[in-house]
N, C-alpha and C positions, 0 to 999 in steps of 0.2 A: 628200653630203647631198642635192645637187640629184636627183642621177640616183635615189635613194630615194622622194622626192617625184614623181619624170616616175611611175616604177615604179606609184607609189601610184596615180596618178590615172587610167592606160592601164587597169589594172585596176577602177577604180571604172565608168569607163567601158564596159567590157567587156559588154556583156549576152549574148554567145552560152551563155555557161554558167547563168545565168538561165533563158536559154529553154530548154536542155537539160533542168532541173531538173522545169521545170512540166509536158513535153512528159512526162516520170517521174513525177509524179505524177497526172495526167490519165490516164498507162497501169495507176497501180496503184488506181483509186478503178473503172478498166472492169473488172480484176481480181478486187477486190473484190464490184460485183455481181454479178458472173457467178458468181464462185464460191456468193454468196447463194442466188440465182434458183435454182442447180444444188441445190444440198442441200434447198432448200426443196420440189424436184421430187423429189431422192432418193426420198424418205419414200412416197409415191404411187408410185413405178414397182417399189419392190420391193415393196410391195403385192399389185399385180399380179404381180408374177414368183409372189407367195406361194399364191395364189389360181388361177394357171395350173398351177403346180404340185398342188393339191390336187384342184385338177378333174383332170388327168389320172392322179393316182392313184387315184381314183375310180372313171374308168371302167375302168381298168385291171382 
């Protein structure tokens, strides 16, 4: 029972996996805007690709 107890507390103790956790969510909230930022831009560059393309069927 004791050694259940040491067990319990090394682990309360523990914070490398803590910090592991945060350092993972910190990497998924940069993910998330980034992904944002990109789709937001999406919409404007295919635009352009649409607009490049009509001009040069144009002059064509």
């Amino acid at each position: 029972m004791i050694a259940i107890r040491l067990n319990l507390l090394l682990l309360l103790a523990d914070r490398r996996g803590a910090t592991a956790i945060e350092y993972g969510l910190i990497a998924a909230l940069i993910v998330i805007a980034m992904m944002s930022a990109l789709s937001g831009l999406g919409g404007g560059v295919g635009g352009m690709w649409t607009n490049l393309s009509s001009t040069a069927q144009s002059s064509m």
